[in-house]
C-alpha positions as CSV (number, residue, x, y, z in Angstrom):
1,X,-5.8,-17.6,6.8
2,X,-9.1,-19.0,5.2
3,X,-10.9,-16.5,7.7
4,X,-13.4,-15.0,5.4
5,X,-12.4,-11.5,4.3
6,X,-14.4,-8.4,4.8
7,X,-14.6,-5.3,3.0
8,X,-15.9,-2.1,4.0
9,X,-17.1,-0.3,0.8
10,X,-17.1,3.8,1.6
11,X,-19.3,5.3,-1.7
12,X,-21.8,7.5,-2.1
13,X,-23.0,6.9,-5.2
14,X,-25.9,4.1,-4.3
15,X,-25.3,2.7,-7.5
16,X,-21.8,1.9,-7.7
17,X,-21.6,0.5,-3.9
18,X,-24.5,-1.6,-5.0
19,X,-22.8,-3.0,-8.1
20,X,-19.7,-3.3,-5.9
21,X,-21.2,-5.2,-3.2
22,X,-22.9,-7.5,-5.3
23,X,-19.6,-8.6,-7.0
24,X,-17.5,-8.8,-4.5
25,X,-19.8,-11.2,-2.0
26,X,-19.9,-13.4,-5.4
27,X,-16.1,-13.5,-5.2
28,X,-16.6,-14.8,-1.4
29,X,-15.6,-12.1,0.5
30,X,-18.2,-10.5,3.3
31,X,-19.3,-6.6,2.4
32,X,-20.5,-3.5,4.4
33,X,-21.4,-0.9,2.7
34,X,-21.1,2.9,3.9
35,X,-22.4,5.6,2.2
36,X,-20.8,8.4,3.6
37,X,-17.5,9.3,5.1
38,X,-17.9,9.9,9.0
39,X,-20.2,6.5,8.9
40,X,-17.3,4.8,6.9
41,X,-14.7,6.4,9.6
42,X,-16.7,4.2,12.4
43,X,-16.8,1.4,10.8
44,X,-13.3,1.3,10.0
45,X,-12.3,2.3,13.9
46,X,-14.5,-0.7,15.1
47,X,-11.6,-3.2,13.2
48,X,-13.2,-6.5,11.9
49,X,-12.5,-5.3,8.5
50,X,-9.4,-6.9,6.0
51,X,-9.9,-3.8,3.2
52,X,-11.4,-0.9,2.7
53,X,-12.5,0.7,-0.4
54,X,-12.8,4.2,0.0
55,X,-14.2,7.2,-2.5
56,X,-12.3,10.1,-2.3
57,X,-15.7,12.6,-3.0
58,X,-17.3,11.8,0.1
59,X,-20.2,14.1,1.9
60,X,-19.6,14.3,5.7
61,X,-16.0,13.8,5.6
62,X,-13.8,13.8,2.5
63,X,-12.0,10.1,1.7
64,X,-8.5,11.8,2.5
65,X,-9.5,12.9,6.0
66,X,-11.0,9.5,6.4
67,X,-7.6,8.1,5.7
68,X,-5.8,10.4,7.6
69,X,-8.2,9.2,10.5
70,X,-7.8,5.4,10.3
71,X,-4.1,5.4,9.7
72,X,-3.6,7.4,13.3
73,X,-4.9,4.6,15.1
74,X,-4.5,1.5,12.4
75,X,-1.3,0.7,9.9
76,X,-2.5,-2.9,8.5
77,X,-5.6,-2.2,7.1
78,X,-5.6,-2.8,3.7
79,X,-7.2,0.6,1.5
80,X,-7.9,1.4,-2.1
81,X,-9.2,4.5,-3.3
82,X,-11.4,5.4,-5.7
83,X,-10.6,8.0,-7.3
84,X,-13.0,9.9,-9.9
85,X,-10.7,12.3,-10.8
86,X,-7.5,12.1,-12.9
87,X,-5.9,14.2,-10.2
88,X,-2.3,13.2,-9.4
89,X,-2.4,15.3,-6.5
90,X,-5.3,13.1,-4.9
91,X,-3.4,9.8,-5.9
92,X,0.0,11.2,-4.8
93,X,-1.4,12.6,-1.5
94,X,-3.3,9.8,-0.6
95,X,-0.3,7.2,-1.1
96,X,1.8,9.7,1.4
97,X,-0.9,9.2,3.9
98,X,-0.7,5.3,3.9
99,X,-3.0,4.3,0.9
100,X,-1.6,0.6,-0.4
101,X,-3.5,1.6,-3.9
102,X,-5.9,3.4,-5.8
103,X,-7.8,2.7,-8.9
104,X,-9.2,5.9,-11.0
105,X,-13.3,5.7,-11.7
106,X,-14.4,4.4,-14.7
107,X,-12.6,1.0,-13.7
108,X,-12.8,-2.1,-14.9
109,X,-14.4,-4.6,-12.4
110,X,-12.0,-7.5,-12.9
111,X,-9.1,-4.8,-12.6
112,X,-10.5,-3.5,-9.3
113,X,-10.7,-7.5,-8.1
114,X,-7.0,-7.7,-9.1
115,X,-6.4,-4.7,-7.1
116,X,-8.3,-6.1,-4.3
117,X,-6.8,-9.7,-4.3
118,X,-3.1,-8.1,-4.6
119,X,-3.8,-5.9,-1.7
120,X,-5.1,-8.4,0.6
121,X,-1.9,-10.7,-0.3
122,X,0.7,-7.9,0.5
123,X,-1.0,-7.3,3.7
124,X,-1.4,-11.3,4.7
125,X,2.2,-11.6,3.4
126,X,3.6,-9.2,5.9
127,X,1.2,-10.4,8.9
128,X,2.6,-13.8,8.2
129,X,6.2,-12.5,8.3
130,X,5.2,-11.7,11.6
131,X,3.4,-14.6,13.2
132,X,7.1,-16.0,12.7
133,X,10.1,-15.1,14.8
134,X,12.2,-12.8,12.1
135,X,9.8,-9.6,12.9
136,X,13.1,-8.2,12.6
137,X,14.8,-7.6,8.8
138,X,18.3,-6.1,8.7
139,X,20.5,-5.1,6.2
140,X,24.1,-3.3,7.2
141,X,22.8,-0.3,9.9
142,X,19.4,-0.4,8.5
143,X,16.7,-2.3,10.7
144,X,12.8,-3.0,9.6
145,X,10.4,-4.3,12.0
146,X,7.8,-5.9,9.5
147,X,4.9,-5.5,12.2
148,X,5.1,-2.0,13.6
149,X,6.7,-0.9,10.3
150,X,9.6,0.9,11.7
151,X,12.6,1.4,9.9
152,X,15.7,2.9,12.0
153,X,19.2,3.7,10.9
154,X,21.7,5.2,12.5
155,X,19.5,5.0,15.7
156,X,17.1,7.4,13.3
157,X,13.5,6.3,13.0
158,X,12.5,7.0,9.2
159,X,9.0,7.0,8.4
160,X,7.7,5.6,5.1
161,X,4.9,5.1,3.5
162,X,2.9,1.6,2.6
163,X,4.2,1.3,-0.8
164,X,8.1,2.9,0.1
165,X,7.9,0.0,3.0
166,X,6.5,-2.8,0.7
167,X,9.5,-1.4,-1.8
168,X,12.2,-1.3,0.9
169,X,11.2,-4.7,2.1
170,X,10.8,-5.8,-1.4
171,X,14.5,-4.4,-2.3
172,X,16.0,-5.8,1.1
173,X,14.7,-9.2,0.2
174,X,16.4,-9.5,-2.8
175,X,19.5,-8.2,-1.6
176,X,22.8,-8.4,-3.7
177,X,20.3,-9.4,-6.8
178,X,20.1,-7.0,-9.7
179,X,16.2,-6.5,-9.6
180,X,14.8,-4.4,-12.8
181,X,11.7,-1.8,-12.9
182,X,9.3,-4.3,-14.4
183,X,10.5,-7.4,-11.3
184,X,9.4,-4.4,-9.3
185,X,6.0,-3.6,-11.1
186,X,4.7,-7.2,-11.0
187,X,6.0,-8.0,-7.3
188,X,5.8,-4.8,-5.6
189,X,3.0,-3.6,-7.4
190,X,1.3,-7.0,-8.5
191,X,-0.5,-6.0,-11.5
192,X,0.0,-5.7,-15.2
193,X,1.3,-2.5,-15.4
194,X,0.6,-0.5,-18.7
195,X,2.6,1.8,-19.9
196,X,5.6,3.8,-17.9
197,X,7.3,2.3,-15.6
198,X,8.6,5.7,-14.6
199,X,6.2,5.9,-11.4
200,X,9.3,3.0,-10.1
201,X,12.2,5.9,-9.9
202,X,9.9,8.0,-8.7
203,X,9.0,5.9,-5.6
204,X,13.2,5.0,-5.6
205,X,13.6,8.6,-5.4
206,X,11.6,9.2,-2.7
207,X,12.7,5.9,-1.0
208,X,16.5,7.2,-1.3
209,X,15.9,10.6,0.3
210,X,14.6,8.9,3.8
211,X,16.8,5.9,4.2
212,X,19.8,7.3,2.1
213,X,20.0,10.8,2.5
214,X,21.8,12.5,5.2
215,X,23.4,9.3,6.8
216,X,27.1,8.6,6.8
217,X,27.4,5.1,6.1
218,X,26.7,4.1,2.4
219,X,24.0,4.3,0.3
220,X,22.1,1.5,0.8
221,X,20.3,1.6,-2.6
222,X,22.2,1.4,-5.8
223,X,21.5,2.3,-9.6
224,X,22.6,0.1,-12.2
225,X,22.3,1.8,-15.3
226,X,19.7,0.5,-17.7
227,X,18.7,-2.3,-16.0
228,X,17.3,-1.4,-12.4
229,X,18.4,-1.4,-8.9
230,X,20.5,-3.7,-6.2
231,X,21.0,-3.3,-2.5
232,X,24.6,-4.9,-1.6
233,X,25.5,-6.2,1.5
234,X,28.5,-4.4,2.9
């Protein structure tokens, strides 16, 4: 849509949410700023906004409890933390709770535009998927509705985070297609990504527990050794 985007920036430090601000409305897109959790928690409830930046070192409510909050009551949102801290626990836990990306502080600010241009494409992508009739993807006993974000096997409703969905749809899409870790990077992940593409088995791994694990029929995701991964139609 060329509806104007808005951004909700959730940051404490003055500075940086001022820097922010100012860069993003010269890229076109509308900006409120927050400067502390709870505030940035109302703002987010009320809707209106396309993407939310969030701090995870928040006063008044951490950015993880924020996230927790919104995604009870709101799936599509698009958010990015910012991180300060090299933490994997803080990345890893806030991409279980339904974070589409982070991005670790110092950042770049043409990186963190990237970010925020990818993000607001994955989330258009799948409201577009939507506005058409196929809501409904499926692939052998596996169903995905791309609005509510179910998935359901076996009459079993799995629950999956934004990045296993946008990978699962991603790997659905391409089905009976060889598709290799670095396809997966740049379409999944849509950015240069330096260095290890390791981070891709992990999310496979964690993909194949839910929708693989524990049901009769077979596995719907497949390994091809030293080149990537394929789903195959039965």
């Amino acid at each position: 849509s060329n509806m104007v985007k808005r951004i909700l920036i959730v940051e404490d430090e003055v500075q940086i949410a001022k820097i922010l601000k100012l860069e993003l409305e010269y890229e076109g897109y509308e900006v409120v700023v927050a400067n502390n959790g709870k505030f940035g928690l109302e703002v987010a409830l009320q809707g209106k906004i396309d993407l939310m930046l969030l701090d995870i070192m928040l006063p008044e409510m951490n950015g993880i409890e924020v996230l927790r909050k919104v995604r009870k009551v709101n799936n599509t949102l698009a958010i990015i933390l910012l991180t300060a801290r090299n933490l994997t626990m803080d990345k890893v836990t806030g991409l279980d709770l339904g974070a589409n990306d982070y991005i670790t502080k110092p950042f770049e600010m043409e990186e963190l535009l990237a970010r925020v241009r990818s993000c607001l494409r994955q989330t258009e992508m799948l409201s577009n998927a939507t506005n058409d009739k196929d809501k409904i993807l499926t692939f052998n006993d596996l169903s995905i509705n791309t609005e509510t974000r179910e998935v359901i096997r076996e009459n079993t409703a799995i629950s999956l985070t934004p990045k296993e969905f946008d990978l699962l749809v991603y790997l659905i899409s391409h089905k009976n297609t060889i598709v290799t870790r670095e396809n997966i990077i740049k379409d999944v992940w849509d950015y240069e990504y330096e260095g290890d593409t390791n981070v891709i088995d992990v999310y496979i791994w964690h993909l194949r527990k839910k929708v693989d694990e524990g049901f009769t029929s077979t596995p719907i995701i497949q390994t091809v050794r030293g080149v990537g991964y394929i789903v195959k139609e039965e």
